[in-house]
C-alpha distance (Angstrom), angle and dihedral (degrees) to the residues before:
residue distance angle dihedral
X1 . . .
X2 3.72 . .
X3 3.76 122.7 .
X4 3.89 101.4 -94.9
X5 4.14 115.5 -117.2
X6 3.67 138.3 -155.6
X7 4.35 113.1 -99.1
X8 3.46 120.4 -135.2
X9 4.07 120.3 -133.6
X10 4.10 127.4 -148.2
X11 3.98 84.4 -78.4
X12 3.62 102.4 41.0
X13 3.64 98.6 -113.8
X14 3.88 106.2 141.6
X15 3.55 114.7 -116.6
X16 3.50 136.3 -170.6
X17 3.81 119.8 -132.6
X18 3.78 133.3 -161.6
X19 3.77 140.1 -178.7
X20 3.54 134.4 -170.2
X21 3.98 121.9 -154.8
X22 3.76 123.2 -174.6
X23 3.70 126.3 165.3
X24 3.39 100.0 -94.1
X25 3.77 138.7 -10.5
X26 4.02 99.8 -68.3
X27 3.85 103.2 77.1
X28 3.89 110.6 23.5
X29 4.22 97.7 59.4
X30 3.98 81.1 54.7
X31 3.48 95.4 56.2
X32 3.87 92.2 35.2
X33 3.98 82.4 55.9
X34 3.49 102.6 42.3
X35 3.98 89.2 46.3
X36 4.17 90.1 51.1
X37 3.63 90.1 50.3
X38 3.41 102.4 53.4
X39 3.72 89.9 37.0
X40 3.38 89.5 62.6
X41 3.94 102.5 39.9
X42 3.64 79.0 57.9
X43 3.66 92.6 56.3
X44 4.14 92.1 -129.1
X45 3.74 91.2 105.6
X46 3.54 89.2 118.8
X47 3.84 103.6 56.2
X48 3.95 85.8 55.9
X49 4.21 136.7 86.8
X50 4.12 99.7 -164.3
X51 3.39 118.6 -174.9
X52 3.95 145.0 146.2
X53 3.70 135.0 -142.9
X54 3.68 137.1 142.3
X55 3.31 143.1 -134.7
X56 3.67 102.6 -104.0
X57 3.22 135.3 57.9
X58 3.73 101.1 -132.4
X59 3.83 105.2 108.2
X60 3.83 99.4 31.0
X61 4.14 118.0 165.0
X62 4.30 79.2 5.0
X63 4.10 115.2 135.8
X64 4.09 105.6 -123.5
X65 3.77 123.5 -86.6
X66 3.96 114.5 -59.0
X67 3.42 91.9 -127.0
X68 3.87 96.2 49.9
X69 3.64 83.5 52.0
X70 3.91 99.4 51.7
X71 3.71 83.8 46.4
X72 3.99 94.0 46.7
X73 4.35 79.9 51.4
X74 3.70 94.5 48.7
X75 4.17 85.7 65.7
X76 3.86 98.9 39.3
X77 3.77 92.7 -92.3
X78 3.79 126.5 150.1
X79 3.91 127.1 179.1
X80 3.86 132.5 174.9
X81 4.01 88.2 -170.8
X82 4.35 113.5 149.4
X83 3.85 107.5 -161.8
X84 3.71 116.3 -101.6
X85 4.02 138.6 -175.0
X86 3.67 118.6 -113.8
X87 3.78 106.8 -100.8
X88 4.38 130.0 -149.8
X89 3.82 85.0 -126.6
X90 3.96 87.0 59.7
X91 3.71 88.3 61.6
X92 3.30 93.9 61.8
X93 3.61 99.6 44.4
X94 3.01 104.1 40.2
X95 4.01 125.1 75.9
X96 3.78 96.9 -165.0
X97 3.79 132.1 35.3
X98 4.00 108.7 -173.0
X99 3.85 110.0 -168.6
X100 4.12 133.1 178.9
X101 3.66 111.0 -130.1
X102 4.21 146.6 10.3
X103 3.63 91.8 -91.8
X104 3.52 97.2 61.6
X105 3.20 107.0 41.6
X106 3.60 87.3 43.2
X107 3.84 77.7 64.0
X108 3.98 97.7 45.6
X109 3.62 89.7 52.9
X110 3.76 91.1 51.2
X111 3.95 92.7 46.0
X112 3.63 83.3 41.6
X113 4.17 93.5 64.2
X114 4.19 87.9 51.6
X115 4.08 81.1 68.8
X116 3.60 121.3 83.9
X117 4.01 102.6 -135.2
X118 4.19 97.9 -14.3
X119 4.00 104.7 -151.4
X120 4.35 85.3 -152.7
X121 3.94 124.4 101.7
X122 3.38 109.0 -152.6
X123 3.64 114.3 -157.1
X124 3.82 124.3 157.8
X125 4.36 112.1 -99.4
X126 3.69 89.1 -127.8
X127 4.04 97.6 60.4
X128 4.23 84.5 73.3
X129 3.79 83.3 57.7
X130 3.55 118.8 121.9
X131 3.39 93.4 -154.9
X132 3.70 93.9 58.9
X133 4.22 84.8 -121.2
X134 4.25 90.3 142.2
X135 4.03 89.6 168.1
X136 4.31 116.7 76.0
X137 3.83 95.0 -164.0
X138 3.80 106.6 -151.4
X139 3.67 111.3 -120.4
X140 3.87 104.6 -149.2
X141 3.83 88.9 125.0
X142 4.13 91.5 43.2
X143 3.95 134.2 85.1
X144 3.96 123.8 -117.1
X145 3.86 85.3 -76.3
X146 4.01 90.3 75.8
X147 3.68 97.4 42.1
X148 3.86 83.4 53.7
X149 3.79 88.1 50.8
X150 3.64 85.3 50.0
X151 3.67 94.8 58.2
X152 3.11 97.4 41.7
X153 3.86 86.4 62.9
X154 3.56 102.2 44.7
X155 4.09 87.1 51.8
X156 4.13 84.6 57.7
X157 3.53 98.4 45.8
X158 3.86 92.6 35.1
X159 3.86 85.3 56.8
X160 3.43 100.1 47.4
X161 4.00 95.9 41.8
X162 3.80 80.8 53.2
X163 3.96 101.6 52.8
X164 3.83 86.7 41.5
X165 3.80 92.0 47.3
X166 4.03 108.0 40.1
């Protein structure tokens, strides 16, 4: 994959850009949160694009999964995210495309190859883990325990991807 590279907005202030893709609307809007709040705690909210998509289009214009929200509320955690499919256009704007599992970025990296020169690194969230947990298993067929497991995720990998991305 091609060395990832800075973007440029209207002003030419460099900006760092990120994307999360899941499979469907449960996991990504967590990490999308978790990523904006810390982002912003950190006061580098600014310097950052942060959005979510997947890479269906199954749940398009849809609010995220109840229980991802309830869990997202538990922690202080608000988002007004509508499901969206990963575009072309966001592989060239974007310099990083996190994703959850094999399959999709199996899929990024084929949607990736219909781009001449794609600016995005796709890497899977989980790799910035701490914990060495590289898979986010989607927990559609779980309780509130696994969205919580989820989150609790995203906030390590978010972290890390943060420190090692300032």
């Amino acid at each position: 994959m091609e060395e990832s590279r800075p973007c440029q907005n209207s002003q030419g202030q460099l900006q760092r850009h990120f994307l999360c893709l899941a499979i469907q609307n449960r996991m990504s809007p967590i990490a999308e949160a978790v990523f904006r709040k810390m982002a912003t705690d950190a006061g580098v909210v600014d310097k950052w694009i942060i959005d979510s998509g997947a890479t269906s289009d199954w749940n398009i214009g849809s609010a995220p999964d109840a229980r991802g929200l309830a869990c997202l509320s538990t922690h202080g955690i608000e988002t007004s995210h509508r499901a969206r499919q990963v575009t072309k256009d966001d592989f060239m704007s974007f310099q990083y495309i996190l994703c959850m599992d094999e399959n999709n970025l199996s899929e990024l990296n084929r949607k990736a190859k219909t781009v001449k020169n794609p600016a995005a690194k796709i890497e899977l969230l989980g790799s910035y883990d701490p914990q060495k947990q590289r898979i986010i298993k989607d927990p559609y067929y779980g309780c509130d325990e696994d969205f919580e497991k989820v989150y609790e995720q995203c906030v390590r990998c978010c972290k890390a991807f943060l420190e090692a991305n300032p």
